[in-house]
N, C-alpha and C positions, 0 to 999 in steps of 0.2 A: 420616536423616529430618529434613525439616524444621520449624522450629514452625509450629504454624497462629500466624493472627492475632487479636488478644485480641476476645473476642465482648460486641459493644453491644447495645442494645435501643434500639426505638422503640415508644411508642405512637399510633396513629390512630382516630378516632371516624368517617372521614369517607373515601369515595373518595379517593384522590390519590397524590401520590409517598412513601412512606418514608423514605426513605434517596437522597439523589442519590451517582452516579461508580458504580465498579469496587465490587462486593460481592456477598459467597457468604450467600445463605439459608440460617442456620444451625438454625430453628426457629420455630414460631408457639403463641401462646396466644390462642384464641380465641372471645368469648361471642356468639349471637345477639342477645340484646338484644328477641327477641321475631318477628324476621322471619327467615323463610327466606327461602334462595338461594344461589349461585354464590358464593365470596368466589374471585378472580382474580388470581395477582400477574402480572406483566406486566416484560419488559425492555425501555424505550423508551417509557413515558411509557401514555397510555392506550389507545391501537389499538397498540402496541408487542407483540413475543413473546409468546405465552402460556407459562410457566415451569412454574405450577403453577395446580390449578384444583381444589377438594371445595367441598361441599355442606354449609351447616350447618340444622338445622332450628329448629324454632322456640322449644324448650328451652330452659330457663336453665343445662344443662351446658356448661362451655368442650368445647374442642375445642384439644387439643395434638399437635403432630408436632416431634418431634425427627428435624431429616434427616440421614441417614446422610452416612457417608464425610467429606469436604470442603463437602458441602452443597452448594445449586442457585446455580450463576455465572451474575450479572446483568451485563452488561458498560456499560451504559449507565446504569441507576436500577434502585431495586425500588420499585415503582408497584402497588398493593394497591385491585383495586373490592370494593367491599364492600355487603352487603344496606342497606338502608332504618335501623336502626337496632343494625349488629353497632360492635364494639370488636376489634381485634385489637393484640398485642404481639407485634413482629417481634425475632426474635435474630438480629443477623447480623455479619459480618467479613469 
């Protein structure tokens, strides 16, 4: 078995890219901020893959997913749309 690779975090307040290059989605921490909607990662920038795609509401609870296995392979960037005013902290390697 081989090691996985050591896992970094980003934070974003804002649509945009994450993390640019080759990276596995290893987890997310994430608060609405007061708006619901769609939070989107994407591979390939903004019209790019849809990878992964939930729902946060308008609650002051985060919203955490720890992804199984090896986690979701972004081959290009990991690119995060996000509500009107969410926060999200990305794990990834």
């Amino acid at each position: 078995m081989s090691m996985q690779t050591d896992v970094k975090a980003a934070h974003v307040e804002a649509t945009g890219t994450v993390v640019s290059g080759r990276n596995r989605l290893k987890a997310y921490h994430c608060i609405s901020g007061g708006t619901a909607g769609d939070v989107i990662y994407r591979d390939g920038g903004a019209s790019g893959t849809v990878r992964l795609q939930f729902n946060i509401g308008t609650g002051t609870q985060p919203v955490s997913l720890l992804i199984p296995g090896e986690g979701i392979l972004f081959s290009t960037d990991v690119h995060v749309t996000l509500p009107t005013t969410a926060k999200i902290t990305t794990f990834y390697g």
